[in-house]
N, C-alpha and C positions, 0 to 999 in steps of 0.2 A: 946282199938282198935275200930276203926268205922267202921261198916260194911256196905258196900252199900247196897242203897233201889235195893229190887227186882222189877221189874214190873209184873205184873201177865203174867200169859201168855196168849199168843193169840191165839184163835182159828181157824184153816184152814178152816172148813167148812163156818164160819161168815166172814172171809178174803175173801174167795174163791167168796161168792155171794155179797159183794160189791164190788169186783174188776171185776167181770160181769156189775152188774147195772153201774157202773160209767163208762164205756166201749162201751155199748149198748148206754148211753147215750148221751157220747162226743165220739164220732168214730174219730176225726180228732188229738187224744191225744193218745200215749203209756203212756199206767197207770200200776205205778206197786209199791210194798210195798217193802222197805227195812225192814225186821225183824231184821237186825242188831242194827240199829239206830232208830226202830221202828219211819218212815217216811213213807209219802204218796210222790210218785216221779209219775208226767206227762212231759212226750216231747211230740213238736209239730212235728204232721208228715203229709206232709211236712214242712221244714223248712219255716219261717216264711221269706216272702221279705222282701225288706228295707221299702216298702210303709206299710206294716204290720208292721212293728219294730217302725217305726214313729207313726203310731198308737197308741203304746202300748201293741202287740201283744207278748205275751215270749216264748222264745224256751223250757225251763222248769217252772216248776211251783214246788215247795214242800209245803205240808200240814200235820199237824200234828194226822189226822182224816178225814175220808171217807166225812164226814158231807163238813169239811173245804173245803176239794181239791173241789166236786162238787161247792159248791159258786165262788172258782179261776176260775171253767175251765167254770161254767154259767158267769160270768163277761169277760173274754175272749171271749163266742162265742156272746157279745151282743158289745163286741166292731168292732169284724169282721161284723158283719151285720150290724153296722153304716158306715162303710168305702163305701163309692164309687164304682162303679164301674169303673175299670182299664181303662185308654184309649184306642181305637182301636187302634191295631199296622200300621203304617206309611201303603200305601200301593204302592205294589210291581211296581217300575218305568217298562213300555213295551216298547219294540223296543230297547231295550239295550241285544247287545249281553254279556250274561254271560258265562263264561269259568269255 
């Protein structure tokens, strides 16, 4: 009979303060560890537009390590700061009455 590999276990207090640093560090990301499937999970918050999606901007990110996820989410905010800035919205036609 073959026994499955254990993983060691993880530690909360070495969790606890990477899931601060990587938090502190990418504020525009909910970061959080699945211990089940021992994964690193970021969403983008807010959701990314469509001008951000064409980019290459993702609404999730998964890493297998704090190390990893940080490199995803530093390559994510270096593609947001190459994007353009958005066109000014049309502006508002006067002398038309609105109802």
């Amino acid at each position: 009979m073959i026994t499955p590999r254990r993983l060691p276990p993880v530690d909360p207090g070495l969790l606890a303060e990477q899931l601060l640093a990587l938090k502190e560090i990418h504020p525009g990301w909910r970061i959080s560890y699945d211990s089940g499937i021992r994964v690193w999970i970021a969403i983008r918050s807010p959701l990314p537009g469509a001008r951000e999606v064409a980019a290459g901007i993702k609404y999730m990110i998964r890493a297998a390590s704090p190390e990893r996820m940080g490199e995803k989410l530093t390559e994510q905010a270096e593609l947001l700061k190459a994007l353009p800035a958005p066109p000014p919205p049309p502006p508002i036609p006067r002398g038309l009455l609105l109802l």
